[in-house]
C-alpha positions, 0 to 999 in steps of 0.5 A: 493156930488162932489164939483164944482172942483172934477166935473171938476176933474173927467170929465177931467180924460179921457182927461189927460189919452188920454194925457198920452197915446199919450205921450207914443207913437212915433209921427205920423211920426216917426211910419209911417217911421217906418213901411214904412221903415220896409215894404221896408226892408222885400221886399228888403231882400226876393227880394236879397235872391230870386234874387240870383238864377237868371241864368246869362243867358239870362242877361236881366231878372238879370239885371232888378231884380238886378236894382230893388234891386238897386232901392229900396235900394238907396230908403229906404236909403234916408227914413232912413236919413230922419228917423235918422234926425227926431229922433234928431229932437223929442226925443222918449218916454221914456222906462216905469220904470219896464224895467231892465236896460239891456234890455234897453242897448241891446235895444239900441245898436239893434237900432243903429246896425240896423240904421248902417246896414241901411246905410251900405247896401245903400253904399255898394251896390252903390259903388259895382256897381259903380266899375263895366262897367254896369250903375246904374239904379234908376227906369229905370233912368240911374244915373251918372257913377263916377266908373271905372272897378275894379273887386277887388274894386267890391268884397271888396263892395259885401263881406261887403254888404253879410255880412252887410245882414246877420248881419241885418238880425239876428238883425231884427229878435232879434228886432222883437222877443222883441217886441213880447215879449213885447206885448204878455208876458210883455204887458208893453205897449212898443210895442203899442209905435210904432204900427199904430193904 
């Protein structure tokens, strides 16, 4: 027969493991950035890629998209600032102890390629059009125009921001393809981490 103490023991067992779980996991912030931002970023990359074939002529339905684009990116810029500062505000949880240590170094550095990329394509995409004639519009909201004209300037800010893209891409996909892995080959309970529900 269980003592006074082991009863109490025993029924605070699923309390302590509701505990241990949600200690695993981000904050509910932290995952609603995470995916909010993700979302973004997928519409973002398909709408860039798709947008690209859009004749110059006539140029109002380029123009529009490409304010769109402008628009969303000058968005998830500022989310991932918000991102960066509540993660040095609330440590992540820790990596589970069966993780080898390269995984955890290349987990790493994907994390903050991913955050530079993030950063990267906002600025470089802003600059580039602020060194060109035509006004920068956030959502039909025309921004102040610093920039002048300068073609050279404007090419410098397109090849960095092309490049940025194929980089981030090619970490996206690296990001996604470990967490797969994680859930349904090493079912270490990483990727539940960061999932929603």
């Amino acid at each position: 027969m269980p003592t006074a103490t082991e009863k109490a023991a025993i029924a605070s067992l699923p309390a302590r493991a509701g505990e241990a779980l949600a200690a695993e996991r981000y904050t509910r912030t932290a995952i609603v950035l995470h995916w909010l931002i993700a979302v973004a970023v997928f519409a973002q990359v398909s709408l860039g890629l798709w947008m690209i074939g859009i004749p110059k002529t006539p140029p109002g339905l380029r123009a529009y998209w490409f304010n769109v684009h402008k628009s969303i990116g000058l968005t998830i810029g500022l989310l991932v600032l918000l991102r960066i500062l509540w993660r040095l505000a609330h440590r992540p949880p820790a990596l589970p102890g069966s993780i080898a240590p390269w995984q955890r170094i290349a987990a790493k550095v994907n994390h903050y390629g991913l955050y530079v990329c993030m950063l990267v394509l906002p600025v470089s995409g802003y600059l580039g059009s602020s060194f060109t004639k035509y006004p920068i519009k956030y959502f039909g909201y025309t921004l102040p125009h610093w920039g002048w004209d300068a073609p050279a300037l404007k090419e410098i800010c397109s090849q960095v921001h092309f490049v940025t893209v194929c980089v981030f891409i090619t970490l996206i996909t690296l990001h996604v393809a470990a967490a797969l892995k994680h859930r349904f080959v090493d079912r270490d309970r990483v990727f539940e981490r960061m999932f929603p529900l």
